[in-house]
C-alpha positions in Angstrom: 131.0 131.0 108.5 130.4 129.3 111.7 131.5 125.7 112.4 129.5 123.2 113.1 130.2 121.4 115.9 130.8 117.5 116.5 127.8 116.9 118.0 125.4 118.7 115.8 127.5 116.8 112.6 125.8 113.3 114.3 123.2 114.1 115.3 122.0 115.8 111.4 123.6 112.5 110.5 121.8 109.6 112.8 119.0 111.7 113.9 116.3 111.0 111.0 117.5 107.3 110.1 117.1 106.8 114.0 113.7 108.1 114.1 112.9 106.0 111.3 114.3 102.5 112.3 112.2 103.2 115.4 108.7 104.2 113.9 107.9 100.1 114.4 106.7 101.2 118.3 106.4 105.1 117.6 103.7 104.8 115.2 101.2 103.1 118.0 101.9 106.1 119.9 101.4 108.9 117.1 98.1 107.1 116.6 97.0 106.7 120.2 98.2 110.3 120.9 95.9 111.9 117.8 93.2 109.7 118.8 93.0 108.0 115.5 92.5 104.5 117.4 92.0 102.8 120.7 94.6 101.7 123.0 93.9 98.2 121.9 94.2 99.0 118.7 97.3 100.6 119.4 99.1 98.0 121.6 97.5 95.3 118.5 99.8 97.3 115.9 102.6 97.4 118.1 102.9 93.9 118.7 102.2 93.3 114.5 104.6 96.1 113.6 107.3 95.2 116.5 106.9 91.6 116.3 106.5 91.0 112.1 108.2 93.9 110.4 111.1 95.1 112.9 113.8 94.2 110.5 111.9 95.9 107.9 112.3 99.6 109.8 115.6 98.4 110.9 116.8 97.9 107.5 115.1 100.9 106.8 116.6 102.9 108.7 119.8 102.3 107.5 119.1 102.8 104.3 118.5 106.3 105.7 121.7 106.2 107.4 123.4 105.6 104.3 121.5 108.2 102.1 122.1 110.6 104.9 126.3 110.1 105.0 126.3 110.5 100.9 124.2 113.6 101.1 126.8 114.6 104.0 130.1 113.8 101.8 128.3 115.4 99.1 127.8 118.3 101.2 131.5 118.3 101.8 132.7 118.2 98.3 133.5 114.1 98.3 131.5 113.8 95.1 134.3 111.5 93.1 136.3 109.0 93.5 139.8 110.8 93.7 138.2 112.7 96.3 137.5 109.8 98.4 140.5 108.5 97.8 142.1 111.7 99.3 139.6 111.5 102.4 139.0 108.2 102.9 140.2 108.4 106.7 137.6 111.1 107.0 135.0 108.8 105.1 135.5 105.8 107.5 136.2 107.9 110.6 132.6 109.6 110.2 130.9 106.1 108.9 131.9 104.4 111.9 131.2 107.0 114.4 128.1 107.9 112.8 127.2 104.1 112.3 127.7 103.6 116.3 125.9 106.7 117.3 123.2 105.4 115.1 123.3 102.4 116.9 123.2 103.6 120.2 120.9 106.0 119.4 118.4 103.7 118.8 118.6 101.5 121.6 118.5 104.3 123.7 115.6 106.2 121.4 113.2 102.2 121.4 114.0 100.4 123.9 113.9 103.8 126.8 112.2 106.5 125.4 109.2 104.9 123.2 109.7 101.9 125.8 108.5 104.1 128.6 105.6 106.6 126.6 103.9 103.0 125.6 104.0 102.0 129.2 102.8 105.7 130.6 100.2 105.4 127.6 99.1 101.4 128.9 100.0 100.3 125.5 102.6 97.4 127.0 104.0 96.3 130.3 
């Protein structure tokens, strides 16, 4: 069986909570791209959803985060407490990193990327 490598471990980790926590300014786009609404429409949800409910998909999304690091350690056969006694290095090592990367990740994934489609899309300056 092939190992995984470090990278691909985070980024099956962060990538979906990441996505989520940033859906606040992606879902403008998604609507603006299938042409389910205008671009005033759009930017109007934008500013409602960014402005109003940010925490809300930021807490979200780590509430993803953590689901997604118990189905990990699950994965890895951390399914009691004796076990995660015995691995607890391993548990905090990959929370952290994983808990950065999330972090980073979406700065990087809200405040670039969507950042720049909404601007390329006149949906904000």
């Amino acid at each position: 069986m092939k190992k995984e490598s470090t990278f691909h471990k985070y980024l099956k980790i962060t990538g979906l909570p990441v996505l989520f926590a940033g859906l606040c300014c992606l879902s403008p786009i998604i609507i603006l791209l299938l042409g389910l609404g205008s671009v005033g429409f759009a930017s109007s949800l934008a500013d409602t959803l960014y402005g109003d409910y940010k925490w809300y998909f930021r807490l979200g999304g780590l509430i993803v985060l953590v689901i997604a690091l118990v189905l990990y350690f699950r994965d890895r056969g951390i399914c009691t407490l004796d076990a995660a006694k015995r691995k607890r290095n391993e548990i905090l090592n990959t929370t952290l990193i994983a808990t950065t990367i999330g972090v980073l990740g979406y700065i990087v994934w809200l405040y670039v990327i969507v950042h720049y489609w909404g601007v390329w899309l006149n949906l904000w300056v």
